[in-house]
N, C-alpha and C positions, 0 to 999 in steps of 0.2 A: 451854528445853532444845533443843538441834541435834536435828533431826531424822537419822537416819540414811540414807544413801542407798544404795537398791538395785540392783540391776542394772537394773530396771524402768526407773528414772531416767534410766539412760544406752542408751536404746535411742531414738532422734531420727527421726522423721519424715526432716527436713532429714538430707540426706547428699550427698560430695561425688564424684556421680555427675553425669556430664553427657553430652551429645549433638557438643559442640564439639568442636575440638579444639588444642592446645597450640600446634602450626604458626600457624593460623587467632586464636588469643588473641594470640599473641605479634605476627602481622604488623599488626593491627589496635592494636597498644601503642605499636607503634615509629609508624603512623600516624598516632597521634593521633586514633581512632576512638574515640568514647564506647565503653566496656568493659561488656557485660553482669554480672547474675553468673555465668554459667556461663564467660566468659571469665576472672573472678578467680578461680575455681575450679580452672582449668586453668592460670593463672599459680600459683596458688598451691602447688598439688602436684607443677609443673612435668610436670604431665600426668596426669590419670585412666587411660592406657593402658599406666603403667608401677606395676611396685609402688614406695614410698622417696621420695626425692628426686632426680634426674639434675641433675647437678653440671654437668653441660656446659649442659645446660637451663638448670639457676638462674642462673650467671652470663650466659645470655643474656639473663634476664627485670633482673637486676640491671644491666643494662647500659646497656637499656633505660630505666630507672624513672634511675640518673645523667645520662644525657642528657636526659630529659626537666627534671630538676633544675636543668642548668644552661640550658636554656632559658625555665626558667620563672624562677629567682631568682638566674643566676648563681654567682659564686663567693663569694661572701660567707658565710658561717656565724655565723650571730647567737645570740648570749645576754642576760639583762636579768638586772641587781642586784637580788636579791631575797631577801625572808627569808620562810622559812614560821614562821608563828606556827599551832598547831592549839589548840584552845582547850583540849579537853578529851579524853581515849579514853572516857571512859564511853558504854557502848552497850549496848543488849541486844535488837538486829535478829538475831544470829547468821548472819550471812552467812559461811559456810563455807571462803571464800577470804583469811579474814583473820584476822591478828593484832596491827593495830593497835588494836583496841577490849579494851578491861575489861569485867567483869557490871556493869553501871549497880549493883545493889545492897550493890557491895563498898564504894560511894563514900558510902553513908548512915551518917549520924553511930550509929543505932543498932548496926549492923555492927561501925564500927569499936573501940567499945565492948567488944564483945562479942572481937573478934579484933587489937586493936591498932591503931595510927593511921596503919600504911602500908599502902597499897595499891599494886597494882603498875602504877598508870598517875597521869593527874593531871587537874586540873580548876584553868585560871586563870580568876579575876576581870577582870571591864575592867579595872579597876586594873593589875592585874600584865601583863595583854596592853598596858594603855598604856607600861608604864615599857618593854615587849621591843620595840614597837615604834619608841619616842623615841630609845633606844640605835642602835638598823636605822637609822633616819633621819639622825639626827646623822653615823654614821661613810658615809653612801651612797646605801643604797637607794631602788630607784624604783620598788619592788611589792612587798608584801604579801600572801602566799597562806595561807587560813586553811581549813582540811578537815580536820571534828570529827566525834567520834561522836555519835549521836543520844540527848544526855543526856534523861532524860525531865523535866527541869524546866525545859528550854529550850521558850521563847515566843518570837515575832517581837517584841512590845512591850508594852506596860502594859496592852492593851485584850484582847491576846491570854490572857495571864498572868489578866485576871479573868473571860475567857468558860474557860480551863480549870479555876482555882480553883473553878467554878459549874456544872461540866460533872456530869450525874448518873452518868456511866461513867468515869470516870477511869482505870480498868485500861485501858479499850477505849481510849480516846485514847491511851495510854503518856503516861500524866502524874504526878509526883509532885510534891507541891510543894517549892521549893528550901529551905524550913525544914527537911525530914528529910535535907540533906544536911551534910555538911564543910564543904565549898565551894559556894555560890550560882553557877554562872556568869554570871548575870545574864540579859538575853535579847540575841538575837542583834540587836537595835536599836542595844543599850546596848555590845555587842563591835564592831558595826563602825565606831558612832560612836569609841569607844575608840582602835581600828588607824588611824583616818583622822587621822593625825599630818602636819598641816604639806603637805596634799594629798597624801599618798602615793597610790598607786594600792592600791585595795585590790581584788583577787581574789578572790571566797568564794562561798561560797551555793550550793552542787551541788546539781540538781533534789532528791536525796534530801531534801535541808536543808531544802531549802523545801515538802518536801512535809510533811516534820516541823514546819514554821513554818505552818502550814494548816489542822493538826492539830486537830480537833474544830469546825470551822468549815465556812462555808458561800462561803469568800472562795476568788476564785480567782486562779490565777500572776500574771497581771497584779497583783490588788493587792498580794498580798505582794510581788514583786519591783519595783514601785514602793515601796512606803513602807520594802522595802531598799536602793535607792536615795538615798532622801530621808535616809536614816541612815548614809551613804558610800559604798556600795557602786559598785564601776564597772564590775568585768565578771564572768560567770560563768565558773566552770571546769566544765568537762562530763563530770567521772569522776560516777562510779556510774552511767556506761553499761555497763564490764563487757562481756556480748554482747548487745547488744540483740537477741535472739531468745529469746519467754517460755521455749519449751521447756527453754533453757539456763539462764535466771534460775531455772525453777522447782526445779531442783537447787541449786545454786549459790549463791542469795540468794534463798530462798522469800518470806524477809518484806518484802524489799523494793520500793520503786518499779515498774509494769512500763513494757514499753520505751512503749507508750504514753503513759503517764503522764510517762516521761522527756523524751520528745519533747514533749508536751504542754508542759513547765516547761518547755523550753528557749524554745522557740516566744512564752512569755508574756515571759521575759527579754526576748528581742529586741523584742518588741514595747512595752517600755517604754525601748527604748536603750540597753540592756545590750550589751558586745561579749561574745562566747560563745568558748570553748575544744572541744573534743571529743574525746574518747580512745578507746581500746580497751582493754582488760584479755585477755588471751589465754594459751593454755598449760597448760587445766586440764583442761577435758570436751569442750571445744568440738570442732569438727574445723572445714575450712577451708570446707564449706558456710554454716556460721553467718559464722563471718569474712564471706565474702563478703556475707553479707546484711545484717552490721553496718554494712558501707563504703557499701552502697548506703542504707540510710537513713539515714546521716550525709552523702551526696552530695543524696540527697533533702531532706533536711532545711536544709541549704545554700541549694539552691535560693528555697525556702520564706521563708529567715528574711533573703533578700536580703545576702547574703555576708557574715553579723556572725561567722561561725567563722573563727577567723583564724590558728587552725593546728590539726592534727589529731597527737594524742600516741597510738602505740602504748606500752603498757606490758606487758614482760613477764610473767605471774604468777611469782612469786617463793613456792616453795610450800615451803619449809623453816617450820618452827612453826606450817602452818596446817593448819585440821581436815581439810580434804580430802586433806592430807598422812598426818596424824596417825590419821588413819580408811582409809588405805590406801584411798584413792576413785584418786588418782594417786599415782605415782610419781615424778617430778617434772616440771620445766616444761616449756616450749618449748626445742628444738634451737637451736644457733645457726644452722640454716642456715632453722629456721622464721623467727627472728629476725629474717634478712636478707630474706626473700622478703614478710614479714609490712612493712615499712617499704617497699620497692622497690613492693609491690604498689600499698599506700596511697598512694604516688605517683602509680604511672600511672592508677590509676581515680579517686582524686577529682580529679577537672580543674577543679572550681572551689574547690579551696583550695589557694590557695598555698606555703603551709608545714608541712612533716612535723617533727616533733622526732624526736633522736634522745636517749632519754634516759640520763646516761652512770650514773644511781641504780642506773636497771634491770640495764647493759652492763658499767659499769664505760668508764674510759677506752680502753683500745685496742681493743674491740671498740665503744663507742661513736663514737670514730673512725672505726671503719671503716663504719658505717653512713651517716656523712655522704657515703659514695660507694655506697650503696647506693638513693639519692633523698631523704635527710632532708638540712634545711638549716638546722636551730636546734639548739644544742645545750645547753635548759634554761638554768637560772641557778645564781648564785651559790651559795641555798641555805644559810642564815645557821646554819639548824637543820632534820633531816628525821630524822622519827622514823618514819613509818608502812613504807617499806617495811624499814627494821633493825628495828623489830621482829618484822619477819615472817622475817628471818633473814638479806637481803640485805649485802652487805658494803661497797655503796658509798656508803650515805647520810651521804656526810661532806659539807661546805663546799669549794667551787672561789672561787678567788678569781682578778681580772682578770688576773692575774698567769699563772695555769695556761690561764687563759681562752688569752691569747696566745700562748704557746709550745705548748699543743695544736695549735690550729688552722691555728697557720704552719707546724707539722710536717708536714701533709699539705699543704702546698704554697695553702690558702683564704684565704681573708681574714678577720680576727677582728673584728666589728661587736657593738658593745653598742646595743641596743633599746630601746626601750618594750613596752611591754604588745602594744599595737596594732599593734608594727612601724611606726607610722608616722614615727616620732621614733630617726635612728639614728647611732653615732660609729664608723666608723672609725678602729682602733687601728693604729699603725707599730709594729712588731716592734722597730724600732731606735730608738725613742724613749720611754724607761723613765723613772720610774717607774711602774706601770701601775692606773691605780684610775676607780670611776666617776663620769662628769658628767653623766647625765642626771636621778638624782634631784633632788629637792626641794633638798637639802640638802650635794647630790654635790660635791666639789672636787676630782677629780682624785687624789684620795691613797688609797693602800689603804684596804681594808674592815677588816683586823684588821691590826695592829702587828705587827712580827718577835716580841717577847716572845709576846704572845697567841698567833700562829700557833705558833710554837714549843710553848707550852703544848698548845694544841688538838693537833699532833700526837703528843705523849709520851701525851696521853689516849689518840687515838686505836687508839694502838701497846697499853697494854695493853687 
């Protein structure tokens, strides 16, 4: 059960008070001067000595953080063909900010017995995740992103699956075994072997995952994150960072990972040759002090893992249907002009990552556009299928195809580049030379990802 949260909770040590000041942040931005945090702090609020936001201020920090953009990656704005497969919502961490997980117990065969055989989320088989991902592959895609909830029958592998079957606390580990369920998801060995179609790239395994895949053991990031590897795996995605600062988690996601531990698993990724992703989730409880200390240990942690982050995702909180909504903790999310200074910021302070996204799930298209002149230079993927943030109430988790890809991004005058995973592998798309679909998968030729009919269909869904 959610614990409820008190005023208590929201009274932070961390606050975004500082000694700096806005003039002295912003000359050192435009410089090229490593940024403290009391500099983000001061970018962020566009000054501690004013109440609000100063709009003359922002667009100078944003002005900033574009130029900086085009010095570092030019004008190109890059996307990659890709479908999210999620395996499963079943979950029962209760982390407060979310609505894409179900009670892990509504999915047990006795349940649904007892209450009928739908539940309101789902749980695929490798099976059913092979035949969604063979479809992906066949008509495109070149990635594969898989972030599930924390079913309690999920194992790393066969070895794992019989140190928990044999475990004497089974509550304490969060284990049930996948006999009392509907559906087996199988273990996460057997799903990424499954997604790994024809070498797609598969994306999966968030520190949380893998600290769930550890789960009553004595094995540490390293070896899970090799022998997910050894099962397909190619690179981590770095959500369920959230704020990395405890006092924030400790509200927010009590049961979950803390930032050391997140840091921890990321750190073992890279050091088994994993390439790493890294996010922010913001807009809830936080204020801009945590922000800032989030960037700085994702800048630190960079350093660390010898540049395997290879682009850094602000994610709006999207707080429509979720508890902290529904519990009157907030009222709702981030401002758009937190928005903008929140992506501009993440520019000019991590100087050693390359690539900001800008994501248009969270934005929506023309305020996602406009962040691409705010310092972001990726703007996500395809997106085959995305349920986690429309569950939570968002309205843009529909599918972009090469198509939209192009005619966005020439609209603001950039260049539309399809990717890899790693940015290292990229095609430039001509505006005047149609029909527009991807080449860089496995399996890619050039032709759309869904048909005129299909797309056609998918929009009349969409619409009602």
């Amino acid at each position: 059960m959610e614990r409820p949260v008190t005023e208590a909770d929201l009274t932070f040590e961390h606050v975004p008070e500082t000694d700096q000041s806005f003039e002295n942040a912003l000359a050192k931005a435009r410089g090229r001067d490593r940024l403290t945090v009391d500099d983000a702090i001061e970018l962020l609020t566009t000054g501690t000595d004013i109440p609000g936001i100063d709009r003359r201020r922002k667009e100078q920090v944003l002005e900033a953080a574009d130029r900086r953009r085009a010095d570092v990656v030019g004008e190109e704005v890059t996307f990659v063909a890709n479908l999210n497969n999620n395996v499963t919502t079943a979950c029962n961490v209760g982390c407060l900010f979310c609505n894409f997980k179900d009670a892990a117990h509504t999915f047990e065969t006795e349940y649904a017995e007892e209450s009928g055989p739908e539940t309101a989320g789902f749980t695929k088989t490798p099976e059913e995740s092979r035949e969604i991902v063979e479809d992906a592959v066949s008509r495109g895609i070149y990635e594969v992103t898989s972030v599930s909830g924390l079913h309690p029958a999920f194992a790393l592998d066969e070895e794992h699956l019989e140190i928990l079957e044999t475990h004497p606390e089974r509550k304490a580990v969060n284990y049930k075994p996948p006999e009392r369920y509907v559906t087996d998801p199988g273990t996460y060995a057997e799903q990424l072997t499954a997604m790994s179609v024809d070498d797609v790239h598969v994306h999966s395994m968030t520190p949380e995952e893998a600290y769930h895949a550890r789960r009553g053991t004595e094995w540490s990031y390293e070896e899970v994150y090799a022998r997910l590897s050894e099962a397909g795996l190619d690179t981590v995605p770095g959500t369920a960072a959230e704020i990395l600062v405890d006092e924030v988690r400790d509200v927010i996601c009590p049961g979950k990972i803390d930032t050391a531990g997140w840091l921890e698993a990321m750190e073992a990724a890279a050091t088994v040759g994993l390439g790493l992703t890294a996010t922010i989730m913001y807009g809830h409880v936080e204020n801009e002090a945590h922000r800032a200390l989030h960037l700085k240990r994702v800048r630190d942690l960079q350093e660390r893992v010898g540049g395997a982050i290879t682009e850094f995702v602000p994610l709006s909180f999207v707080h429509q249907n979720t508890p902290l909504y529904e519990h009157d903790v907030v009222s709702g999310g981030a401002s758009t002009d937190e928005d903008e200074l929140l992506i501009a910021v993440s520019r000019l302070f991590l100087d050693n990552v390359d690539h900001i996204q800008s994501s248009w799930v969270k934005y929506g298209n023309e305020q996602g556009l406009k962040m691409l002149s705010c310092g972001a230079d990726d703007f996500m993927g395809t997106i085959l299928s995305e349920e986690i943030t429309k569950r939570a109430g968002g309205e843009y988790g529909e599918f972009r195809s090469v198509t939209d890809y192009v005619e966005l991004i020439s609209s603001i005058g950039r260049v539309p580049v399809e990717r890899s995973t790693d940015y290292e592998t990229r095609r430039v798309l001509d505006p005047e030379e149609p029909p527009f679909g991807p080449e860089l998968g496995p399996q890619a030729n050039g032709t759309p990802l869904l048909t005129r009919a299909e797309r056609s269909e998918r929009d009349v869904l969409a619409d009602d």
